[in-house]
Biopython code that builds the backbone (N, CA, C, O; Angstrom):
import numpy as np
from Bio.PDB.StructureBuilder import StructureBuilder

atoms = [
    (1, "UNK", "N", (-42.275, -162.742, -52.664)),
    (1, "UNK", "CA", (-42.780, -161.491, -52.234)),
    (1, "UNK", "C", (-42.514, -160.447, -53.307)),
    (1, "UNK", "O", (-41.425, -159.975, -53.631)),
    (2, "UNK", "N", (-43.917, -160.134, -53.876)),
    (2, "UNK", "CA", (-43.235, -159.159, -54.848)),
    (2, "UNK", "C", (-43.533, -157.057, -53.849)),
    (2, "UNK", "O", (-44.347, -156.671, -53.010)),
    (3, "UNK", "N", (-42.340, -156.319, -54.618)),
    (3, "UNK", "CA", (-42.717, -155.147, -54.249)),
    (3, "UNK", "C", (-43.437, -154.359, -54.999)),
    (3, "UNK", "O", (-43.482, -154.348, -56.229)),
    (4, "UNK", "N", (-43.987, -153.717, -54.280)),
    (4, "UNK", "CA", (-45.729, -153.069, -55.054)),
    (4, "UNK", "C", (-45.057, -151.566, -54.730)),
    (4, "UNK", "O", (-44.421, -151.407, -53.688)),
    (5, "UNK", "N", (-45.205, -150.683, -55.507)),
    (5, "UNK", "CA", (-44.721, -149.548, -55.324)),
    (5, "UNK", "C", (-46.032, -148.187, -55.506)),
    (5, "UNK", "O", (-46.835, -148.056, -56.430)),
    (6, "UNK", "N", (-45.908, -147.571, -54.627)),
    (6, "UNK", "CA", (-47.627, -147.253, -54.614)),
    (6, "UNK", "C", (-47.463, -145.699, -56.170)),
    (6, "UNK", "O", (-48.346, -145.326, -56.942)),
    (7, "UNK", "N", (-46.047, -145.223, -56.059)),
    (7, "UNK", "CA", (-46.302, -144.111, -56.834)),
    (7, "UNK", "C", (-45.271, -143.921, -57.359)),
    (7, "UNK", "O", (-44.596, -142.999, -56.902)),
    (8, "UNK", "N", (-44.646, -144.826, -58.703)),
    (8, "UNK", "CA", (-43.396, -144.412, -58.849)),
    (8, "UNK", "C", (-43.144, -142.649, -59.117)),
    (8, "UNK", "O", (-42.149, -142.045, -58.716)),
    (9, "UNK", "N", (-44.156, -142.099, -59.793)),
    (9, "UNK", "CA", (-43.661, -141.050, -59.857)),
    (9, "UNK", "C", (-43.074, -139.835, -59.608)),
    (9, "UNK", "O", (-42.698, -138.854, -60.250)),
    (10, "UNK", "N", (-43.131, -140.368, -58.011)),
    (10, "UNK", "CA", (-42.578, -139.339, -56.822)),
    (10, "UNK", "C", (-41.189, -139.610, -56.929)),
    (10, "UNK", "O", (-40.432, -138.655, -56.757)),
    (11, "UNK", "N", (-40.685, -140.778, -57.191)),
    (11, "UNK", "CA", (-39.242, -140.663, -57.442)),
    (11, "UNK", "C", (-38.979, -140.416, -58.608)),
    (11, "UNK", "O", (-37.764, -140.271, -58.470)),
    (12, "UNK", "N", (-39.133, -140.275, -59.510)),
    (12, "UNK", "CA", (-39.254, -139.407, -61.051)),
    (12, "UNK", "C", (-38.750, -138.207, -60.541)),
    (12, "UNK", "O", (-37.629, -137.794, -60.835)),
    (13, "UNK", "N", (-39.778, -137.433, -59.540)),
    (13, "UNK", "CA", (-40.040, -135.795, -58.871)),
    (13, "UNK", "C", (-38.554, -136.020, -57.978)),
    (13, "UNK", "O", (-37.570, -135.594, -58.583)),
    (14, "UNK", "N", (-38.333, -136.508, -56.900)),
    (14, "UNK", "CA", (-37.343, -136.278, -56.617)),
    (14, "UNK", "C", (-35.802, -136.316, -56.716)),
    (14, "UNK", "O", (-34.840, -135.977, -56.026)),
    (15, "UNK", "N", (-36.052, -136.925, -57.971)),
    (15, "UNK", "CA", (-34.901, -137.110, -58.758)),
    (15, "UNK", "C", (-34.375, -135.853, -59.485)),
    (15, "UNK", "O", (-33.239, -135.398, -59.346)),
    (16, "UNK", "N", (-35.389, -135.327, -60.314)),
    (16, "UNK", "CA", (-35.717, -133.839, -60.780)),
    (16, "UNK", "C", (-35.078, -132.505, -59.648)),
    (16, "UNK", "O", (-34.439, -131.482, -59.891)),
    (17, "UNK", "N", (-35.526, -133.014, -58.543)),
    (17, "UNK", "CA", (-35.538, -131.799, -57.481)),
    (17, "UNK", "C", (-33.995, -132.143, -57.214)),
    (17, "UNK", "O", (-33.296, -131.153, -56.999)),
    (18, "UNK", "N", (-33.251, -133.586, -57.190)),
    (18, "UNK", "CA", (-32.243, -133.339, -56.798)),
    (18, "UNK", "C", (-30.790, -132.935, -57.606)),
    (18, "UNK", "O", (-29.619, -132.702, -57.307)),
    (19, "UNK", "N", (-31.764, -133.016, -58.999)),
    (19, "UNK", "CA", (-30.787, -132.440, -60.003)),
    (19, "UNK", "C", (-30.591, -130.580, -60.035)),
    (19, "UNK", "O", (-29.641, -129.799, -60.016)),
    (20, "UNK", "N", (-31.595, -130.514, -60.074)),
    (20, "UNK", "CA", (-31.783, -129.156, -59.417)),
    (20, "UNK", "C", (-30.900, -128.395, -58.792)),
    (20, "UNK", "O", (-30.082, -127.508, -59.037)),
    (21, "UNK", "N", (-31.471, -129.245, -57.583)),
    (21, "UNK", "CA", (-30.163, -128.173, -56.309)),
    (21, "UNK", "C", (-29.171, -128.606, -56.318)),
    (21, "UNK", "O", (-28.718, -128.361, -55.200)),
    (22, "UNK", "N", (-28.148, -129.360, -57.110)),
    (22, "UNK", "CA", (-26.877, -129.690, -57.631)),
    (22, "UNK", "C", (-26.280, -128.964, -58.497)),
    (22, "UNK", "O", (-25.111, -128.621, -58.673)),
    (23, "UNK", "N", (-27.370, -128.760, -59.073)),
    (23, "UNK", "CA", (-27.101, -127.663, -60.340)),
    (23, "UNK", "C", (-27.048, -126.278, -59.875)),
    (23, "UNK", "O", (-26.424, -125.502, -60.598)),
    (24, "UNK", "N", (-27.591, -125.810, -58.789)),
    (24, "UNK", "CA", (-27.419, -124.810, -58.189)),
    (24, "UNK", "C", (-26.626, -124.345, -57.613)),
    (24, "UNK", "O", (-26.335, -123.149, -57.609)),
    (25, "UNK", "N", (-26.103, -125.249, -56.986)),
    (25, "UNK", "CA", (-24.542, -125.924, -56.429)),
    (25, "UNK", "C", (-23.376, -125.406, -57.445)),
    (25, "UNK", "O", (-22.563, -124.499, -57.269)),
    (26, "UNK", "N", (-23.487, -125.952, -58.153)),
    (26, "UNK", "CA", (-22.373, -125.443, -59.172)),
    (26, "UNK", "C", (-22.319, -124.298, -59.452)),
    (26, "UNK", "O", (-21.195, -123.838, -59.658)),
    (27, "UNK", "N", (-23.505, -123.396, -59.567)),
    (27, "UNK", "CA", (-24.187, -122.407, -60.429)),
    (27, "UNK", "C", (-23.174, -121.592, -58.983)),
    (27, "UNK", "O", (-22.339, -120.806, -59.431)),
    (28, "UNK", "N", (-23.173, -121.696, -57.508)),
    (28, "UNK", "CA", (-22.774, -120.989, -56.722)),
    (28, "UNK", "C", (-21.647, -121.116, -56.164)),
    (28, "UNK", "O", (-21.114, -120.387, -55.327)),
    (29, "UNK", "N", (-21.056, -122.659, -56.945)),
    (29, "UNK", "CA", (-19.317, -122.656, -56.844)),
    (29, "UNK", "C", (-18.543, -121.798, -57.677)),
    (29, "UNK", "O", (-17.523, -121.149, -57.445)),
    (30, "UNK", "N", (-19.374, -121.959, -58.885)),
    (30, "UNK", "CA", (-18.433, -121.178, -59.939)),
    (30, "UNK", "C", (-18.403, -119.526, -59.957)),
    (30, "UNK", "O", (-17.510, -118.927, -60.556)),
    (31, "UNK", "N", (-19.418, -118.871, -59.275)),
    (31, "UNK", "CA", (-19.829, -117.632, -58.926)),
    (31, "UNK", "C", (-18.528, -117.603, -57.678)),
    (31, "UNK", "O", (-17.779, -116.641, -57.845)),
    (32, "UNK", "N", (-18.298, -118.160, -56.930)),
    (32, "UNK", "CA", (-17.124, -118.152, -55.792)),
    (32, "UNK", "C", (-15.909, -117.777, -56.851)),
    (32, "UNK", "O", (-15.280, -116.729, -56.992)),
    (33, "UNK", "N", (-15.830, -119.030, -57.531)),
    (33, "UNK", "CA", (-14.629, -119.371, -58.276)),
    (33, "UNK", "C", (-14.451, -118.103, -59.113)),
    (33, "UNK", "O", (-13.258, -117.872, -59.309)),
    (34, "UNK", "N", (-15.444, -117.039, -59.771)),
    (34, "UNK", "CA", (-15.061, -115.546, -60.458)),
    (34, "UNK", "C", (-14.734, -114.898, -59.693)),
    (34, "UNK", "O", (-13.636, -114.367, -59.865)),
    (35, "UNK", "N", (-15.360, -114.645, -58.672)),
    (35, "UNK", "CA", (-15.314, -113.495, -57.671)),
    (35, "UNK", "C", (-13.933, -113.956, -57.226)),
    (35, "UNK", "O", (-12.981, -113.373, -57.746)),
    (36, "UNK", "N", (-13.695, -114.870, -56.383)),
    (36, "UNK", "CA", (-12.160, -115.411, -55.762)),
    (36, "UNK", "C", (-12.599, -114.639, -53.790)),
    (36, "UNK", "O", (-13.514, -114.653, -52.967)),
    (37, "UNK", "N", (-11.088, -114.039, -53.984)),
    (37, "UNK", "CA", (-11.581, -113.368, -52.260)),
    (37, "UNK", "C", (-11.967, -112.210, -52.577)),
    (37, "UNK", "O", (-11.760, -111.621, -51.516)),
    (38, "UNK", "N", (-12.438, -111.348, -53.370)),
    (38, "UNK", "CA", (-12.882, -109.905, -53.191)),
    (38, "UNK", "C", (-14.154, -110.551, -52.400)),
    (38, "UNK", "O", (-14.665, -111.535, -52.935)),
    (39, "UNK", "N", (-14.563, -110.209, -51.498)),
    (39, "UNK", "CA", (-15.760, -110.077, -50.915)),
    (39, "UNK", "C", (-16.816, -109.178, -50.756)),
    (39, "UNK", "O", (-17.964, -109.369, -50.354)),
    (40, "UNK", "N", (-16.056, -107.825, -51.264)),
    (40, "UNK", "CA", (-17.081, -106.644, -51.159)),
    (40, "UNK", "C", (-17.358, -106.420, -52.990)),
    (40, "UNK", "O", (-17.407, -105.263, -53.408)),
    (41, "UNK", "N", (-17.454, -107.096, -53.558)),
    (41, "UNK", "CA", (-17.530, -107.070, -55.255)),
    (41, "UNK", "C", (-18.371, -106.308, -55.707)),
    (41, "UNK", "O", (-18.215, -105.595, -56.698)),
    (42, "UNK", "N", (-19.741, -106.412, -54.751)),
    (42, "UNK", "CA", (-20.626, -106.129, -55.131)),
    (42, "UNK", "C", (-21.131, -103.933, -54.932)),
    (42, "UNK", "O", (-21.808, -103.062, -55.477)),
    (43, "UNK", "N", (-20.029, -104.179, -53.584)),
    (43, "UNK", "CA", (-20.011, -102.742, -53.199)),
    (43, "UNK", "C", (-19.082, -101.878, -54.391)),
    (43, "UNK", "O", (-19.608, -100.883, -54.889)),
    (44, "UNK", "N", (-17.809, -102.253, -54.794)),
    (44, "UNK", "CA", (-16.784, -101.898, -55.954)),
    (44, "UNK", "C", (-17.298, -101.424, -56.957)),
    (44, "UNK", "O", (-17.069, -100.305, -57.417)),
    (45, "UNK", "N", (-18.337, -102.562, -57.555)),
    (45, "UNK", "CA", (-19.259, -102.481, -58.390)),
    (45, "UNK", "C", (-20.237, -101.456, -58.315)),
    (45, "UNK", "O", (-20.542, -100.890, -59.365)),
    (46, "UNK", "N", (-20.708, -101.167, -57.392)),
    (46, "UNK", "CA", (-21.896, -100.116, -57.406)),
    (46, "UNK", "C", (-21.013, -98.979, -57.395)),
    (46, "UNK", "O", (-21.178, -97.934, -58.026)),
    (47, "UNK", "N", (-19.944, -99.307, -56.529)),
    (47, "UNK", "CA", (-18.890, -97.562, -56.779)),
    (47, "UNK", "C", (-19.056, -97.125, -57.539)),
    (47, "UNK", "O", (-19.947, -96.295, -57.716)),
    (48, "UNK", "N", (-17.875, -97.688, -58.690)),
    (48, "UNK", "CA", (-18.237, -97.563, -60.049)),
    (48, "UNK", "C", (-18.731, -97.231, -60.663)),
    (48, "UNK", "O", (-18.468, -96.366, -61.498)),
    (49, "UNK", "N", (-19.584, -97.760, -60.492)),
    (49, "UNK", "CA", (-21.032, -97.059, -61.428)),
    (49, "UNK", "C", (-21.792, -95.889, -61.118)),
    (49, "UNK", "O", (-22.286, -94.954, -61.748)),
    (50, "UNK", "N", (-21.719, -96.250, -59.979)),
    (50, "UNK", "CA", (-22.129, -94.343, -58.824)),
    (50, "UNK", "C", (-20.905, -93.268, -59.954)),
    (50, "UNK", "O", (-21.263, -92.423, -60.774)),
    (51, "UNK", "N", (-20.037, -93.515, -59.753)),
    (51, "UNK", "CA", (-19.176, -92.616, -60.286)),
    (51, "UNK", "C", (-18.912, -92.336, -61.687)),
    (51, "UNK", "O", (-18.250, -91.362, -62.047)),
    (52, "UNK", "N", (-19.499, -93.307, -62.592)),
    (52, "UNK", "CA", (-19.962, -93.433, -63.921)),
    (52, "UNK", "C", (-20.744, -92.038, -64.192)),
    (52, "UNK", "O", (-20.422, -91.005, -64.779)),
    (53, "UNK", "N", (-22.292, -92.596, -63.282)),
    (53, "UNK", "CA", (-23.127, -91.833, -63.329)),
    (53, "UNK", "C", (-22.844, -90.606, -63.305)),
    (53, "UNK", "O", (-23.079, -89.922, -64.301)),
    (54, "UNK", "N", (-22.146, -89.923, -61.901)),
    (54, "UNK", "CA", (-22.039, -88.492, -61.684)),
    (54, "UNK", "C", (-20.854, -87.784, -62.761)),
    (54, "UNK", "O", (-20.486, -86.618, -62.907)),
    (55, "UNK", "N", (-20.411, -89.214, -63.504)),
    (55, "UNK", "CA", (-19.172, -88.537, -64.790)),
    (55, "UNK", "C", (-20.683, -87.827, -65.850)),
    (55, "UNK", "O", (-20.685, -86.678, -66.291)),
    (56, "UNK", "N", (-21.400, -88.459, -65.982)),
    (56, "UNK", "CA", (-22.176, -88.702, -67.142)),
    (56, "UNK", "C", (-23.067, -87.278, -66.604)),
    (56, "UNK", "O", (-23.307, -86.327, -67.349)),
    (57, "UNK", "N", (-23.452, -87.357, -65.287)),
    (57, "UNK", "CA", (-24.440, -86.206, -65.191)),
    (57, "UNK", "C", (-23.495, -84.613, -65.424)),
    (57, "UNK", "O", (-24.223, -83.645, -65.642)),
    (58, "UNK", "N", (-22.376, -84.407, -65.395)),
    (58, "UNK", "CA", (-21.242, -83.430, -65.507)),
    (58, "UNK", "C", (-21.217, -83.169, -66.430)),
    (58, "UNK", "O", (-21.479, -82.001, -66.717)),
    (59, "UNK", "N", (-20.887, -84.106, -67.429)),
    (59, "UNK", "CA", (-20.930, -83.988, -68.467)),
    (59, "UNK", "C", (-21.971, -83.262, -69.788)),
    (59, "UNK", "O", (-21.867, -82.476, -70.730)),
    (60, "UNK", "N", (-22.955, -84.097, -69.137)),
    (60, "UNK", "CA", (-24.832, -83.565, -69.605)),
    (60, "UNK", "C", (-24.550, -82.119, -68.919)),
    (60, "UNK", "O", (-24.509, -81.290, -69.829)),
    (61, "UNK", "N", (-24.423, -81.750, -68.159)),
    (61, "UNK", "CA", (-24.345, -80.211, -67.366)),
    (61, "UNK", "C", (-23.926, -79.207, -68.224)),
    (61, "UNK", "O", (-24.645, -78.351, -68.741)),
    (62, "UNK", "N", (-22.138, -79.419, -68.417)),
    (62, "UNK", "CA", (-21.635, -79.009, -69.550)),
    (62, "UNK", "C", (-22.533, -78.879, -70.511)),
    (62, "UNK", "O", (-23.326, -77.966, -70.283)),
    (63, "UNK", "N", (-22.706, -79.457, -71.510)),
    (63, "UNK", "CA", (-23.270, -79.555, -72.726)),
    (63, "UNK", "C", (-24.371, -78.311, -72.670)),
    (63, "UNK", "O", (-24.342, -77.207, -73.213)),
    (64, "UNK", "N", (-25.377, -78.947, -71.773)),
    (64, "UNK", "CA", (-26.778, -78.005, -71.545)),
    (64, "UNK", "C", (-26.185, -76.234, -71.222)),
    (64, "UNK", "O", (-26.746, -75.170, -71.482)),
    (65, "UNK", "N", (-24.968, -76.487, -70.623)),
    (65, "UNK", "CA", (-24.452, -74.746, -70.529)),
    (65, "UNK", "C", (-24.480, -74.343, -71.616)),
    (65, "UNK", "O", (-25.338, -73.620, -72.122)),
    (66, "UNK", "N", (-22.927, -75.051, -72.388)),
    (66, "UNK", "CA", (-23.066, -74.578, -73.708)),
    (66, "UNK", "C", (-24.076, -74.639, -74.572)),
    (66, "UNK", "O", (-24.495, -73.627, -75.134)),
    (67, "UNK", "N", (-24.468, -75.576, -74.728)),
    (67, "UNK", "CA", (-26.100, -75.052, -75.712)),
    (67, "UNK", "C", (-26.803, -73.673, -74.777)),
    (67, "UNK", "O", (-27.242, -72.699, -75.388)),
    (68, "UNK", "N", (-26.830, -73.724, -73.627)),
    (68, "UNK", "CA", (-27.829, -72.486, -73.603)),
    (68, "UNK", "C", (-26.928, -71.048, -74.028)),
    (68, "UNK", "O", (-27.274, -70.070, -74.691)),
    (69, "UNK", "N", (-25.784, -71.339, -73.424)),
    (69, "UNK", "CA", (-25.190, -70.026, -73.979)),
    (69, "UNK", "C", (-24.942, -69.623, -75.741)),
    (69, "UNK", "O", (-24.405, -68.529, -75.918)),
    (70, "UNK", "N", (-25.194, -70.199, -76.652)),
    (70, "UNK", "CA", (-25.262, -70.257, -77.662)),
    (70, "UNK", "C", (-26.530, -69.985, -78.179)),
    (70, "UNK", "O", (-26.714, -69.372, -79.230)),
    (71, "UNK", "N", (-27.393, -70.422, -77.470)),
    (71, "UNK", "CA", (-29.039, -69.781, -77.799)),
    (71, "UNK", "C", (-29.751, -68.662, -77.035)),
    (71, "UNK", "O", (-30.826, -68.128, -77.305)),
    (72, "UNK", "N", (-28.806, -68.398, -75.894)),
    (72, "UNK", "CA", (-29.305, -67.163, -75.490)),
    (72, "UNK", "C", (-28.405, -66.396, -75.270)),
    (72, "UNK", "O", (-28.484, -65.806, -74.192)),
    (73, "UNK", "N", (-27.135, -66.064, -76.216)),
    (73, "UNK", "CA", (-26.137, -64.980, -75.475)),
    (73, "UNK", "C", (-26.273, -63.464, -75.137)),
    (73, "UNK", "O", (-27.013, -62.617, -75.635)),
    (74, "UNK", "N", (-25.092, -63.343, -73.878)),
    (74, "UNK", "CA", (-25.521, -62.507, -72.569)),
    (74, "UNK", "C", (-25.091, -61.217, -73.627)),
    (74, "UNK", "O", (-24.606, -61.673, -74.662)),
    (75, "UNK", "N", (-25.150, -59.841, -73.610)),
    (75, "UNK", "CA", (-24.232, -58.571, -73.757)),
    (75, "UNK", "C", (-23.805, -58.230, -72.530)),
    (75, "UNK", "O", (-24.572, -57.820, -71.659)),
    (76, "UNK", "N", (-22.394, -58.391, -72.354)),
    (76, "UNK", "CA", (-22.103, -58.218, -70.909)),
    (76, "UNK", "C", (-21.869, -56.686, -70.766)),
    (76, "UNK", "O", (-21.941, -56.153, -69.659)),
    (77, "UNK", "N", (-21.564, -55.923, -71.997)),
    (77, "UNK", "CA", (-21.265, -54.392, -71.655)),
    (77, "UNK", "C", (-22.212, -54.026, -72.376)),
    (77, "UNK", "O", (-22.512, -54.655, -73.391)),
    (78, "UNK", "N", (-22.857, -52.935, -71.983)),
    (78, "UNK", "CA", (-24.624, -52.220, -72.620)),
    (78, "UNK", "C", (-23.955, -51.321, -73.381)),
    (78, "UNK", "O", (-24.578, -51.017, -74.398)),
    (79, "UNK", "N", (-22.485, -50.574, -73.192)),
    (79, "UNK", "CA", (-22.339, -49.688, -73.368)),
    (79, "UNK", "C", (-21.686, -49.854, -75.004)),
    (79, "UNK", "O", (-21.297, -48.915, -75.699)),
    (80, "UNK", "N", (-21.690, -50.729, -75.234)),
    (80, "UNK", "CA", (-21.015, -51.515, -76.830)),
    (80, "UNK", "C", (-22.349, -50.972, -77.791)),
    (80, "UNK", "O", (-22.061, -50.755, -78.968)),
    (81, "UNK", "N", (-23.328, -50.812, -77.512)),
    (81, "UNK", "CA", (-24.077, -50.789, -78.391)),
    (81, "UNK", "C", (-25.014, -49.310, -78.227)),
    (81, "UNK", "O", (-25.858, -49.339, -77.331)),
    (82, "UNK", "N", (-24.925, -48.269, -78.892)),
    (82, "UNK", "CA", (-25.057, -47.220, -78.556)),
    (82, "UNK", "C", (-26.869, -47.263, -78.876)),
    (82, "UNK", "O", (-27.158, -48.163, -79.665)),
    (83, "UNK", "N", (-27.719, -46.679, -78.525)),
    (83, "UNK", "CA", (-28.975, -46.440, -78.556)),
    (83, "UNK", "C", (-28.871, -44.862, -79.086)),
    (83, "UNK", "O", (-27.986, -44.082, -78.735)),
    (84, "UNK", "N", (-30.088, -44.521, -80.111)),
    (84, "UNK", "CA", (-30.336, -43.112, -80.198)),
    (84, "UNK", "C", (-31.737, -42.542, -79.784)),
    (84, "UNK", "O", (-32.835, -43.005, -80.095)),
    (85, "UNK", "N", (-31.534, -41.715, -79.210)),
    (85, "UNK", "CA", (-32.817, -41.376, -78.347)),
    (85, "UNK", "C", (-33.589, -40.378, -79.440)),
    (85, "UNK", "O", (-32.907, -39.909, -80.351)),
    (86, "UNK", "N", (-34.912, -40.074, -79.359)),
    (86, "UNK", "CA", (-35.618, -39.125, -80.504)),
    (86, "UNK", "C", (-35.875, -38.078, -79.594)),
    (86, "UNK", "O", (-36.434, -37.050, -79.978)),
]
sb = StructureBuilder()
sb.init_structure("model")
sb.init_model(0)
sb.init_chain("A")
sb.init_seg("    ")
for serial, (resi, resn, name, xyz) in enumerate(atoms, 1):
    if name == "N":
        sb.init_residue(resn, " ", resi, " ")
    sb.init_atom(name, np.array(xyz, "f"), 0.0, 1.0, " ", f" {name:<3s}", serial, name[0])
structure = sb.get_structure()
C-alpha cells in the first residue's frame, strides 16, 4: 500500500505558520522577562514623557519671553525721557 499524498505543500505552510507563532511566543516571553512585575509600564512611561513635554513647553515659553522682551522693550517710566513741546 503505497501513501499518495494529495498536497505536500500544505505541510511546508504549516510548518511555516508554526514557526511563526513560536517565535511570537518568545518575542512575548522575553517582553514579560524586561518588564518583570511593573504592570503599569506603559502608564510610567507616558508619565514621563507627559512631563518631558510640559518641561520642554516652559521652557520654549521662557525663551519666547525673553526674545520678545529684547525686541520690543517696554519704557516703564514716560517721565525719563523729557519731550519738548514747540
Amino acid at each position: 500500500m503505497e501513501t499518495t499524498e494529495k498536497n505536500p505543500h500544505n505541510y511546508r505552510t504549516v510548518g511555516y505558520c508554526m514557526i511563526l507563532v513560536s517565535a511570537s511566543l518568545v518575542v512575548i516571553a522575553l517582553l514579560y522577562l524586561a518588564i518583570g512585575d511593573d504592570v503599569l509600564y506603559s502608564d510610567r512611561v507616558s508619565k514621563e514623557k507627559q512631563f518631558e513635554y510640559k518641561q520642554f513647553l516652559e521652557e520654549m515659553k521662557q525663551k519666547q519671553e525673553q526674545a520678545s522682551q529684547i525686541n520690543n522693550p517696554e519704557i516703564k517710566n514716560s517721565d525719563s525721557m523729557p519731550v519738548n513741546k514747540p
